[in-house]
VOBA-1610 file (N, C-alpha, C; in pm, whole numbers, padded with zeros to 5 digits, always signed):
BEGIN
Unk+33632+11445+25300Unk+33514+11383+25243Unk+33443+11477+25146Unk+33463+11612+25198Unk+33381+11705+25069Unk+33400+11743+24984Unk+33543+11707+24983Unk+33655+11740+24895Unk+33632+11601+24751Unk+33612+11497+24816Unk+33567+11374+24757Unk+33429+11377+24674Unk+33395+11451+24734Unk+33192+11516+24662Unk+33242+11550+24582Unk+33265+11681+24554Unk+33332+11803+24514Unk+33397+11766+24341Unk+33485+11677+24379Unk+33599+11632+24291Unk+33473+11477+24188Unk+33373+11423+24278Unk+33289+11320+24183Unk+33184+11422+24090Unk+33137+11534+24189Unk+33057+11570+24079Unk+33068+11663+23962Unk+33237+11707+24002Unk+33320+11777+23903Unk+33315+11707+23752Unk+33376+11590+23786Unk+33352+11473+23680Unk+33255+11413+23609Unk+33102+11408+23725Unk+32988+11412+23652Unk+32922+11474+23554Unk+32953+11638+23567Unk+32955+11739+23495Unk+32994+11709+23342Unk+33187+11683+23379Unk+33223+11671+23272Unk+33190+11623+23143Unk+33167+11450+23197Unk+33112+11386+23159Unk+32998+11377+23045Unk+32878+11454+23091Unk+32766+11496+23096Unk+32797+11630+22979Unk+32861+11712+22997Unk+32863+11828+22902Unk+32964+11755+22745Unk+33018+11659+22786Unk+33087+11587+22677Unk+33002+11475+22577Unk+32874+11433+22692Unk+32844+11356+22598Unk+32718+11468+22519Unk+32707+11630+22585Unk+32596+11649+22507Unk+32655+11699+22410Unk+32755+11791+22401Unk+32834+11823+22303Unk+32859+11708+22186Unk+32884+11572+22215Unk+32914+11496+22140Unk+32754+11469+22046Unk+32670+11470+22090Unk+32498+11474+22022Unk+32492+11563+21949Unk+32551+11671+21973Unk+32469+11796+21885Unk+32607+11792+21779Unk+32701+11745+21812Unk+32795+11750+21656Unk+32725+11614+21537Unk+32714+11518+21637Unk+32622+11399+21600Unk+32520+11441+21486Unk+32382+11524+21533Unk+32306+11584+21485Unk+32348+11649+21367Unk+32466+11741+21384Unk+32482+11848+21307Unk+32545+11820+21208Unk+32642+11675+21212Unk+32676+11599+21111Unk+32562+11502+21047Unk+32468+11476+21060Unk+32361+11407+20999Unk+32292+11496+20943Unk+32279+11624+20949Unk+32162+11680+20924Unk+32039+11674+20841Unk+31973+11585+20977Unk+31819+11533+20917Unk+31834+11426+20806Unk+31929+11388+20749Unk+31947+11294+20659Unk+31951+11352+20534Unk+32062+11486+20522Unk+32032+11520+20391Unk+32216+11540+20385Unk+32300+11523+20259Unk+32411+11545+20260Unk+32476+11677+20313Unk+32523+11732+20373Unk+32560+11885+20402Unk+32673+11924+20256Unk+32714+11811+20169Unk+32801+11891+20100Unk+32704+11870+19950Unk+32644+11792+19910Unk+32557+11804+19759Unk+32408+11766+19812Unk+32391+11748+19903Unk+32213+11758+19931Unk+32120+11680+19900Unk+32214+11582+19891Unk+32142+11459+19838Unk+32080+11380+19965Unk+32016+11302+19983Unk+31952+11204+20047Unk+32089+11092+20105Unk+32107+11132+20239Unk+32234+11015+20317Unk+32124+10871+20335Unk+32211+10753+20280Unk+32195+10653+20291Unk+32198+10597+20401Unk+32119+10473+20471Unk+32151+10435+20589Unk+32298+10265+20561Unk+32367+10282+20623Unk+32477+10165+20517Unk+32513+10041+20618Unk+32466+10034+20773Unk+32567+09946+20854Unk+32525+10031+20989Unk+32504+09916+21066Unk+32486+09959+21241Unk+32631+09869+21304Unk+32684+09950+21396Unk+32792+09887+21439Unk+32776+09781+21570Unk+32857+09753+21637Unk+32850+09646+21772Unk+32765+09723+21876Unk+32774+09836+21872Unk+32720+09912+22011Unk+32585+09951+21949Unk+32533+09978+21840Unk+32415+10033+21784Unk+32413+10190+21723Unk+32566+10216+21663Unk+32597+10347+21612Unk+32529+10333+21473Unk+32450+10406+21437Unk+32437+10374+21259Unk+32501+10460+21162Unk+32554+10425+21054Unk+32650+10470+20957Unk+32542+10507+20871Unk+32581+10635+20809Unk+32530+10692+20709Unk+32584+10786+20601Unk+32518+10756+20457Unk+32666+10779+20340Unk+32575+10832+20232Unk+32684+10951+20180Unk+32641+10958+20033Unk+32705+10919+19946Unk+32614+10850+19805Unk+32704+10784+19754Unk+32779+10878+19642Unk+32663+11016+19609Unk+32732+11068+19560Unk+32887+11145+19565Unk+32883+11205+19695Unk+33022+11274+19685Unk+33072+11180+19828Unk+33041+11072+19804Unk+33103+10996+19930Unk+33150+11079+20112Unk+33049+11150+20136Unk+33047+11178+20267Unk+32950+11034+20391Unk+33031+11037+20451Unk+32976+10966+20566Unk+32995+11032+20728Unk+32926+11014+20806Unk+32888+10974+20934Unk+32816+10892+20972Unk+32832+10965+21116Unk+32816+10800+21210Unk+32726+10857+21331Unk+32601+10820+21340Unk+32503+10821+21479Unk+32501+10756+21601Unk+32558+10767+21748Unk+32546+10684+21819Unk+32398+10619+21883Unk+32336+10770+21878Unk+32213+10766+21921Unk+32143+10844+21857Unk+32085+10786+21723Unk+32000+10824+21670Unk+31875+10892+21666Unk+31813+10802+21758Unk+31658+10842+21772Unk+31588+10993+21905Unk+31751+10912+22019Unk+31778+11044+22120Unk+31836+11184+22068Unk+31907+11133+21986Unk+31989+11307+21936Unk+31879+11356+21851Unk+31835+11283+21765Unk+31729+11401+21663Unk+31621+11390+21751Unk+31542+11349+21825Unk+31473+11385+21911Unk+31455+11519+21984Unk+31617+11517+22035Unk+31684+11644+22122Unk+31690+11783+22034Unk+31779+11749+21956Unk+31771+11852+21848Unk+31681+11889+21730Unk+31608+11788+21710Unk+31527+11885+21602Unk+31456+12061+21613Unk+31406+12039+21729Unk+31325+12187+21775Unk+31426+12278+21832Unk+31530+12222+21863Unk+31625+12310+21962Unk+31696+12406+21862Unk+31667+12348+21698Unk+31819+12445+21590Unk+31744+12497+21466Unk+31663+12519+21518Unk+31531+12599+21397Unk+31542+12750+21367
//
């Protein structure tokens, strides 16, 4: 049975360190809404089925993609100063 603990909250962990890792690349690919490769102003272009929002420049055509927008820059703004 503890072995059964043991092995669920192993996974919880995982879980958990995957989805924060996945935020802060999130973040770090949006940054703040400014292009990371010409610095231009990222467009907002399309929210998907789940509520990911797409975002693009039109100049040198870079895009990403936010799952959780409002939680990740929330999280990160003060944390990467």
């Amino acid at each position: 049975m503890i072995s059964i603990l043991i092995g669920f909250f192993i996974v919880v962990i995982i879980v958990m360190g995957v989805t924060f890792i996945a935020s802060y690349f999130e973040y770090k690919n949006w940054n703040g809404g400014v292009c990371p490769k010409c610095g231009r102003k990222l467009e907002y272009f399309d929210t998907d089925s789940q509520g990911g929002e797409g975002w693009t420049c039109d100049e040198c055509d870079y895009t990403t993609w936010v799952s959780y927008h409002n939680l990740v820059y929330k999280f990160w703004k003060n944390k990467l100063k």
